[in-house]
C-alpha positions as CSV (number, residue, x, y, z in Angstrom):
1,X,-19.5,7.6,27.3
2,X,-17.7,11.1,26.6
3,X,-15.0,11.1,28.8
4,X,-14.5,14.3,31.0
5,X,-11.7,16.6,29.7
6,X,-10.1,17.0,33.3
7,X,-10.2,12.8,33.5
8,X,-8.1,12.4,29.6
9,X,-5.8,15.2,31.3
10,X,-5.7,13.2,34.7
11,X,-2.2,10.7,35.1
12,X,-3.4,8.8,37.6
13,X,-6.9,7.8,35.5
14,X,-10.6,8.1,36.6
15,X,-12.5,5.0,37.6
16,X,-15.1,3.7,34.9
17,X,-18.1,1.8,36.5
18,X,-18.1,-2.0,37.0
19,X,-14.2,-1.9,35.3
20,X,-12.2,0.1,37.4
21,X,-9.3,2.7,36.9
22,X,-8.6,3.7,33.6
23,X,-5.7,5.6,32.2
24,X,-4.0,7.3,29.2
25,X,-0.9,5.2,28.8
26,X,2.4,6.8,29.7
27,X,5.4,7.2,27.1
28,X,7.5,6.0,29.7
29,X,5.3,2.5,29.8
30,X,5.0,2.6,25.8
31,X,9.0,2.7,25.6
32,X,9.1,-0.2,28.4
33,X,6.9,-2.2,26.3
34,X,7.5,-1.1,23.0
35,X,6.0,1.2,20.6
36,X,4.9,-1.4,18.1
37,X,3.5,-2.9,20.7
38,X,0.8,0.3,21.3
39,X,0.3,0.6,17.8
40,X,-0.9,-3.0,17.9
41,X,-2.8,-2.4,21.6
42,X,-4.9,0.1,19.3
43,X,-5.4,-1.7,16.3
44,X,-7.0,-4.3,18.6
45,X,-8.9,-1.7,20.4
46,X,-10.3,-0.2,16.7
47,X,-11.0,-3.9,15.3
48,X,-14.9,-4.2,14.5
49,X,-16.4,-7.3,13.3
50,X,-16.7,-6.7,9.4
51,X,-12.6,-5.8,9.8
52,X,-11.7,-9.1,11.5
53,X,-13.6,-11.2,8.9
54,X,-11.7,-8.7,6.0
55,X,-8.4,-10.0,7.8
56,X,-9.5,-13.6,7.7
57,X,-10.4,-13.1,3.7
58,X,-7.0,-11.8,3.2
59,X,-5.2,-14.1,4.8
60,X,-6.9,-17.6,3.4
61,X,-7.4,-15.7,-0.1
62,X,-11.4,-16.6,0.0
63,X,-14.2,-14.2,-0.1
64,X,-14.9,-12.3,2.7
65,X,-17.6,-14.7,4.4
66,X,-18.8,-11.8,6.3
67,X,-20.7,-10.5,3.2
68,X,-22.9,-13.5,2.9
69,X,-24.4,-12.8,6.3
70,X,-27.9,-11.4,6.3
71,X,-28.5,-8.9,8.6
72,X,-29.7,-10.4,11.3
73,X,-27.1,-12.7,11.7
74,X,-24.3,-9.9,11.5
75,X,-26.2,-7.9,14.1
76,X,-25.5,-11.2,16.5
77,X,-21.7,-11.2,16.0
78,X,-19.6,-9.4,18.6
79,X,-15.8,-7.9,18.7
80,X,-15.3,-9.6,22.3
81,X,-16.7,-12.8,21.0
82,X,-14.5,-12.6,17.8
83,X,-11.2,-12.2,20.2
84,X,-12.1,-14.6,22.8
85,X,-12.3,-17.8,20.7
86,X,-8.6,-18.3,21.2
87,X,-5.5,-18.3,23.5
88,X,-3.7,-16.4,21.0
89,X,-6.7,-13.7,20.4
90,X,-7.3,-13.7,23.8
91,X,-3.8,-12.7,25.0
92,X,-3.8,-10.0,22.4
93,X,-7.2,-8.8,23.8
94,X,-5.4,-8.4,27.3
95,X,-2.5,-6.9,26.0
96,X,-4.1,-4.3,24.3
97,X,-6.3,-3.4,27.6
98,X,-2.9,-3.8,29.6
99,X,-2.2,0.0,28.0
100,X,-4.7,1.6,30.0
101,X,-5.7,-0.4,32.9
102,X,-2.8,-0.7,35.8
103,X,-4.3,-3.9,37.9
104,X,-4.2,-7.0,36.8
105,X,-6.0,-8.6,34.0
106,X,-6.9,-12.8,33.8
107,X,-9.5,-14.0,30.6
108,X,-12.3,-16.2,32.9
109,X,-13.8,-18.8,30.3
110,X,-16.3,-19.9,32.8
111,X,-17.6,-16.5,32.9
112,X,-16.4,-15.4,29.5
113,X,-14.9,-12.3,30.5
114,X,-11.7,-10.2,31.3
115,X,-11.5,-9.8,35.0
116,X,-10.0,-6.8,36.4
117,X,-7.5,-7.3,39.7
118,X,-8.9,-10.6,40.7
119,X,-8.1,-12.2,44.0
120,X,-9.1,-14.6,46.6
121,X,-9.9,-14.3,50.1
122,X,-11.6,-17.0,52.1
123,X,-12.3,-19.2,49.1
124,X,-13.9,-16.1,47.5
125,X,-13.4,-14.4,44.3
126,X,-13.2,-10.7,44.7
127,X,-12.5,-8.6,41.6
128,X,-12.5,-4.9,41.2
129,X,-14.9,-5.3,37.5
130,X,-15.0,-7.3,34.8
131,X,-14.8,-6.6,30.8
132,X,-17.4,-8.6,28.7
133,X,-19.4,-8.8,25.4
134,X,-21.7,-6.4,26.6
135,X,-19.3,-3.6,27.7
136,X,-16.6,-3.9,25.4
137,X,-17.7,-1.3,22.7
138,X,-17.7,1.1,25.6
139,X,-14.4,0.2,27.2
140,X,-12.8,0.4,24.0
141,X,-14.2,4.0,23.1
142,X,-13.1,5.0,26.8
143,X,-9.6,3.6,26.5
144,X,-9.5,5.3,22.6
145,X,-10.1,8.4,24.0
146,X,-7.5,8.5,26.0
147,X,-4.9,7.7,23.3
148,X,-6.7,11.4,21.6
149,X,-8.5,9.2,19.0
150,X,-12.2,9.9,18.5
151,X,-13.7,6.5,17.3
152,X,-17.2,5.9,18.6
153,X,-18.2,2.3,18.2
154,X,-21.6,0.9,18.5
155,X,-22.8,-2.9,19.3
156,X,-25.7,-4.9,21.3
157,X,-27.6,-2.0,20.2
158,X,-31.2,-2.3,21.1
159,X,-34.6,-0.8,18.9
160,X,-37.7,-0.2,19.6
161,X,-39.3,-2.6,16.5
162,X,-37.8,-4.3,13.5
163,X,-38.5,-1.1,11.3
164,X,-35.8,1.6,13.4
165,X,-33.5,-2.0,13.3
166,X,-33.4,-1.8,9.3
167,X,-32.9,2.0,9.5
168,X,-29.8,1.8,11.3
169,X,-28.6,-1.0,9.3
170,X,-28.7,0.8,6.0
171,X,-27.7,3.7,7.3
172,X,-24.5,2.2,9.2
173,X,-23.8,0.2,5.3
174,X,-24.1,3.3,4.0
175,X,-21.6,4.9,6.4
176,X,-19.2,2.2,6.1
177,X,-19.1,2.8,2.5
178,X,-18.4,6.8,2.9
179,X,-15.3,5.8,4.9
180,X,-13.9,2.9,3.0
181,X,-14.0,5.5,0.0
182,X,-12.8,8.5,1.9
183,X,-9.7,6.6,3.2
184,X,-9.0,4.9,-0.1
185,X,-5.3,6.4,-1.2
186,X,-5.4,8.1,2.0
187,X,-2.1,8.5,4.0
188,X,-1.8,9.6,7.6
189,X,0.5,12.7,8.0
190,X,3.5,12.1,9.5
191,X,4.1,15.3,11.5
192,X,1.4,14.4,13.7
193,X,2.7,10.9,14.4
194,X,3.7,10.2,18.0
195,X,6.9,9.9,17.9
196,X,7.1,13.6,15.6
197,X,5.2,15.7,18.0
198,X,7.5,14.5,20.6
199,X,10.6,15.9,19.3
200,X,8.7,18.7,18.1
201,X,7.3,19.2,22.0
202,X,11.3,18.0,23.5
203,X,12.7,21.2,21.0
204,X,10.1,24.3,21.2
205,X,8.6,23.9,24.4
206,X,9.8,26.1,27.5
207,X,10.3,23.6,29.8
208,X,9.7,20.3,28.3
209,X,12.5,18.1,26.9
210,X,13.9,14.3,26.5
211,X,14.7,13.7,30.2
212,X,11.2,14.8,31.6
213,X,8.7,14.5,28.6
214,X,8.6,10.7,29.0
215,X,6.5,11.1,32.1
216,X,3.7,12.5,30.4
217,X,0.4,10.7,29.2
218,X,-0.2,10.1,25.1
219,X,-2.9,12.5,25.8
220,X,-1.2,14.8,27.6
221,X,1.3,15.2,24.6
222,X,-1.5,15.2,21.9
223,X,-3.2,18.2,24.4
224,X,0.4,20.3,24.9
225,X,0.9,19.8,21.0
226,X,-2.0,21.8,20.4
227,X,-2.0,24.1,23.2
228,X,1.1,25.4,21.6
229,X,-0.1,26.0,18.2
230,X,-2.5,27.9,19.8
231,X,0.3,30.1,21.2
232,X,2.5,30.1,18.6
233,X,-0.5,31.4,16.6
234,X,-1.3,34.0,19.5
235,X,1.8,35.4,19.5
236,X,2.0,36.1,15.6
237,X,-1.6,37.7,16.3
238,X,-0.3,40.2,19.3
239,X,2.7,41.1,16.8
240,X,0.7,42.0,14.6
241,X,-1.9,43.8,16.4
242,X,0.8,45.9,18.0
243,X,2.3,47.0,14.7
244,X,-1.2,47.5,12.8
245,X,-3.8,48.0,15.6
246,X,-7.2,46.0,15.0
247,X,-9.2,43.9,17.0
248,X,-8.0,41.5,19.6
249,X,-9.0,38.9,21.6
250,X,-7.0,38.9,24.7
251,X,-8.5,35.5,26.1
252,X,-7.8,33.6,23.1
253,X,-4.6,31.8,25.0
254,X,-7.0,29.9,27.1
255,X,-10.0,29.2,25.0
256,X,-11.3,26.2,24.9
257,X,-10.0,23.7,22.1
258,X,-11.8,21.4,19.6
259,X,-12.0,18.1,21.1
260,X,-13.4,16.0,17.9
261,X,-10.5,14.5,16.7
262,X,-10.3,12.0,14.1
């Protein structure tokens, strides 16, 4: 699901069917429960089956058990399965989703799913959605996207016949591969960490600073970050086209930016 531009902009979240409301977290919530803690809430939210069983192979110092599988047998393994198979795991799994969803969260093992806002009224069971193995690909890419990371996942994927199956397979191996390689020695920058374009947002912008900057969304920040390299490169443009003349374009300020982010 591509989340609507207005809806990662929106602070008060957009509802997401058979879920509920979902939100781009606050810096003011991230400070309350710690920034560590969100860098953790997205690891979880980025973990994929292969990297979990990676994890496990570091940790006892065996082979990665994941590799023996044959295809069909990796094809049956699922993230929310993976996370659910303990209390530990399972409070991690909750925690994470606690970032972006406001009502209250419960693991059901009966029903093997994360509730949303569950109550009780006459001996009933009302809830306003539920989180499962079948959904949690999709919840994860929704709640990703509005941290501003682009990180489209895939799983319970249905084909048409055995032969498209294979297809994807190979080619999914063969992506895998491209990325392991690509981010092999490969450091993130740190001036576009968080907690940089903050203090880069609380000191250049007109209006923004420490007291009120706090109440916007991650997203928010990421999207006023960029907004004003746009104007910063703006203005050097109308500089110079005032001193030398040449073409112009006077709607640049509120074109439309790139929204594939990686």
């Amino acid at each position: 699901m591509k989340v609507p531009y207005y809806e990662l902009l929106n602070p008060e979240g957009f509802m997401v069917k058979n879920v509920g409301r979902v939100h781009s977290p606050r810096l003011s919530d991230i400070n309350k429960r710690g920034y560590m803690s969100y860098q953790f809430a997205l690891s979880t939210l980025l973990l994929t089956p292969q990297a979990m069983f990676e994890d496990i192979a570091k940790v006892t110092g065996q082979e990665n058990p994941y590799e023996a599988l044959s295809d069909e047998e990796k094809a049956t393994i699922n993230t929310f399965d993976l996370l659910s198979m303990s209390k530990e795991s399972q409070a991690e799994m909750i925690a994470a989703l606690a970032f972006f969803i406001d009502a209250p969260l419960e693991y059901d093992e009966a029903h093997h799913a994360v509730l949303v806002n569950k109550t009780e009224v006459d001996d009933k069971i009302l809830i306003d959605g539920s989180i499962t193995r079948d959904n949690w690909a999709e919840i994860c890419d929704i709640c990703l996207q509005t941290a501003y990371i682009d990180q489209k996942r895939e799983e319970n994927l249905k084909f048409k016949n055995e032969a498209a199956r294979k297809f994807y397979e190979r080619f999914q191996k063969k992506k895998a591969e491209y990325e392991k390689s690509k981010r092999k020695g490969y450091k993130s920058n740190p001036d576009l960490e968080l907690g940089n374009i903050i203090s880069a947002l609380a000191t250049n912008h007109n209006s923004l600073n420490y007291t009120n900057i706090y109440d916007l969304t991650v997203y928010q920040v990421h999207d006023t970050f960029n907004r004003q390299n746009i104007k910063k490169q703006n203005e050097i443009h109308d500089m110079n086209y005032a001193v030398w003349g040449g073409e112009n374009d006077l709607g640049g300020w509120y074109k439309r930016m790139e929204t594939d982010k990686q």
